[in-house]
C-alpha positions in Angstrom: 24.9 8.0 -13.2 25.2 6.4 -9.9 21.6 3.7 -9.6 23.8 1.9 -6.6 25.8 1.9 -3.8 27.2 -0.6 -1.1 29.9 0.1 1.6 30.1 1.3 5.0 27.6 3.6 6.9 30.1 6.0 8.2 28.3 8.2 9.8 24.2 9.2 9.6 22.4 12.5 11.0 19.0 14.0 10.1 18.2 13.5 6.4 21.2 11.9 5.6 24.4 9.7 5.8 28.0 9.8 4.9 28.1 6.2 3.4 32.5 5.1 3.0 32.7 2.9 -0.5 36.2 1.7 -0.7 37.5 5.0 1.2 35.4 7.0 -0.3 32.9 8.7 1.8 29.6 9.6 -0.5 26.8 12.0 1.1 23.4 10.4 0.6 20.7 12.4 1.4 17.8 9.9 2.8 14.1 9.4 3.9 12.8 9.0 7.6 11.6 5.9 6.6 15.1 4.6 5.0 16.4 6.3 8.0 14.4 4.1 10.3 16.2 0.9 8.3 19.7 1.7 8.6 22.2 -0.8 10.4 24.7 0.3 13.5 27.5 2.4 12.0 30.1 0.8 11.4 28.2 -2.0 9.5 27.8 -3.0 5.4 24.6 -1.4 3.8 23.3 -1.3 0.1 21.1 1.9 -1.1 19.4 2.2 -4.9 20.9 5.5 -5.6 19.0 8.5 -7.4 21.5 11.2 -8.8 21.0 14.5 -9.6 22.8 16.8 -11.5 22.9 20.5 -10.9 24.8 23.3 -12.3 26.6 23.6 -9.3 26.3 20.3 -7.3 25.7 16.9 -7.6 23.2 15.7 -5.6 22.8 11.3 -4.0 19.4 10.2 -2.7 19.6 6.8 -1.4 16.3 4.4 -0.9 16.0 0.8 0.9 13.9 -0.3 -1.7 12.8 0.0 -5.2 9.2 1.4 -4.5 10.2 4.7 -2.3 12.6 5.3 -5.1 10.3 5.0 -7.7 7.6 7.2 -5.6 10.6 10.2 -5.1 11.0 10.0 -9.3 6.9 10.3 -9.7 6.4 13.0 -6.6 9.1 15.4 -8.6 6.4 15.4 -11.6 4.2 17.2 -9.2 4.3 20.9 -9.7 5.4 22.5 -6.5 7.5 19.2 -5.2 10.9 19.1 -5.3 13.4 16.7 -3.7 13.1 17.8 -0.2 9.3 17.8 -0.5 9.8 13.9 -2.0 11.4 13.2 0.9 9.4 14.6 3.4 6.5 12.7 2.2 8.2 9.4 1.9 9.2 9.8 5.6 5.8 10.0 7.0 4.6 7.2 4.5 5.3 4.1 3.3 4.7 3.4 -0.7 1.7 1.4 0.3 0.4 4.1 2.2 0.9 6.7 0.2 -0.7 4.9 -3.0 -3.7 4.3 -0.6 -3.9 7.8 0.6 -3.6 8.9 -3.3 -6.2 6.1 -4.0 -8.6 7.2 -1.4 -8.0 11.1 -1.9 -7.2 11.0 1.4 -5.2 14.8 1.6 -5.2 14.1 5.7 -2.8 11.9 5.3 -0.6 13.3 2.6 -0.7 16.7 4.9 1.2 14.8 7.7 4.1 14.8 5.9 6.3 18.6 7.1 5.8 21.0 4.8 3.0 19.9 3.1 -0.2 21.9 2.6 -3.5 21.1 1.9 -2.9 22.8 -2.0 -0.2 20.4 -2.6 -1.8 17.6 -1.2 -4.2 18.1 -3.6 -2.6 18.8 -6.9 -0.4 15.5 -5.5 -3.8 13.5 -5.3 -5.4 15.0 -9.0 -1.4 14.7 -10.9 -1.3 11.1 -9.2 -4.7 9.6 -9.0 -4.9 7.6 -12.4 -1.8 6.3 -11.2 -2.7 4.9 -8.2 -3.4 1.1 -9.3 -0.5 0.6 -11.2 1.7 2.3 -8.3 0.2 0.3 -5.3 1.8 -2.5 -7.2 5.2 -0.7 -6.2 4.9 -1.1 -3.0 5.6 -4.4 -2.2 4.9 -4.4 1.7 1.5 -6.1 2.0 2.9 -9.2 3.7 4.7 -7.1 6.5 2.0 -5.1 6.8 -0.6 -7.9 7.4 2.0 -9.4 9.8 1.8 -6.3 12.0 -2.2 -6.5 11.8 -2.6 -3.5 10.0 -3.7 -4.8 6.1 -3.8 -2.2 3.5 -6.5 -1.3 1.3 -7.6 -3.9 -1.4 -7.5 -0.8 -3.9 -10.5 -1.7 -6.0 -13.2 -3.1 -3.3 -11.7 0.7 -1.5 -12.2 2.6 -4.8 -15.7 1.4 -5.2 -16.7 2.0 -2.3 -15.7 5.5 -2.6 -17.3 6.2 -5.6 -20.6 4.5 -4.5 -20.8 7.1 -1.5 -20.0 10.1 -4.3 -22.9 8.8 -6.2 -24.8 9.2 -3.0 -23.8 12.4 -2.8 -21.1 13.1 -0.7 -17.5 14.8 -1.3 -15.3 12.6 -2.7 -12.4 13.5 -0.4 -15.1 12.9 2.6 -15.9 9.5 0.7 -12.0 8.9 0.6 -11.0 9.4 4.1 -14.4 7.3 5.7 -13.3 4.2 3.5 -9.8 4.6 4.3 -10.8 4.7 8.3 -13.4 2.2 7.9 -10.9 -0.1 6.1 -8.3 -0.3 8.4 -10.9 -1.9 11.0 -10.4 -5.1 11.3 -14.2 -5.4 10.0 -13.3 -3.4 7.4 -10.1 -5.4 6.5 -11.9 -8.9 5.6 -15.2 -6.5 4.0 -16.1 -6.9 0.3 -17.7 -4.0 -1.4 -20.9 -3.8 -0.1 -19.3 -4.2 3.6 -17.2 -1.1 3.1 -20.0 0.9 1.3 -22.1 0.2 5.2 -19.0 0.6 7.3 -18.2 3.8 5.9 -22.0 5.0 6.0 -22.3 3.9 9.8 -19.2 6.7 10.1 -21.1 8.6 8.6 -24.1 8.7 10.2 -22.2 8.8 14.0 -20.3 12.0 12.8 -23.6 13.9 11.6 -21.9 14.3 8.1 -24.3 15.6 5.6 -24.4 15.3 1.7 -23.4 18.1 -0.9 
């Protein structure tokens, strides 16, 4: 099995890159995000390699970083999410973000990735969801993040506050996504608890949502 590969990018085109180790050229199939990460061709670059094995092919996936690799093994548990479904996801969202959005049930989110449905969004969420604190730890990224002004979700003040809105009676996808918005306010950044349980309410209120 193949966990690593350094050389030279080659060559790269939509969803993946011809990567040349020693004169060998290796197809590595790759994330938007990765994508997004790659050096001019002609320069040295290092992927952590998934490899999979079919009857009749052998397939490379290559990742910038341990935590979108580690997200493409957990996605594949999903039923209904194969590779190119992994990878989908992983190019509209960052490890951080999708932990948050699994976190937050936030569906909207995981539906911006192409090709994914509401359905699948769903099962991700309900397969994923007692997974979600140990995997935000995966992601690594809070630093950059805060240095572009956009702070992720403290998962447990965010989780709270979701389930204190469900205990007031409303859906706990709504509950999700409100936090999730009101969160990524720069109010809602620096808010404990109780500050996100308001902030989301005020949303709330404004959009004339109801309770179940």
């Amino acid at each position: 099995m193949i966990g690593k590969l350094t050389g030279i990018l080659d060559e790269s085109a939509e969803g993946h890159i011809l990567l040349d180790v020693q004169g060998v050229g290796y197809v590595v199939f790759i994330s938007g995000k990765t994508a997004q990460s790659l050096p001019p061709r002609g320069q040295k670059l290092s992927l952590l390699i998934e490899t999979q094995m079919r009857e009749d092919a052998l397939k490379l996936f290559g990742f910038a970083g341990a935590a979108e690799r580690a997200w493409f093994r957990l996605l594949q548990n999903v039923q209904g999410v194969g590779a190119k479904l992994a990878l989908a996801v992983l190019g509209s969202l960052s490890p951080d973000e999708l932990a948050q959005a699994v976190a937050l049930r936030d569906t909207a989110a995981i539906c911006r990735a192409p090709g994914v449905g509401k359905k699948v969004a769903e099962r991700l969420i309900t397969e994923l969801k007692n997974k979600a604190p140990a995997l935000a730890e995966l992601g690594g990224s809070a630093p950059a993040a805060a240095a572009a002004g956009t702070p992720p979700v403290v998962g447990g003040k965010a989780l709270d506050a979701v389930s204190a809105l469900t205990n007031l009676g409303y859906k706990a996808e709504e509950a999700g996504r409100i936090i999730a918005q009101a969160a990524k306010t720069p109010e809602g950044a620096a808010a404990d608890t109780a500050g996100l349980i308001r902030l989301g309410l005020q949303i709330l209120a404004k959009h004339g949502h109801n309770r179940t």
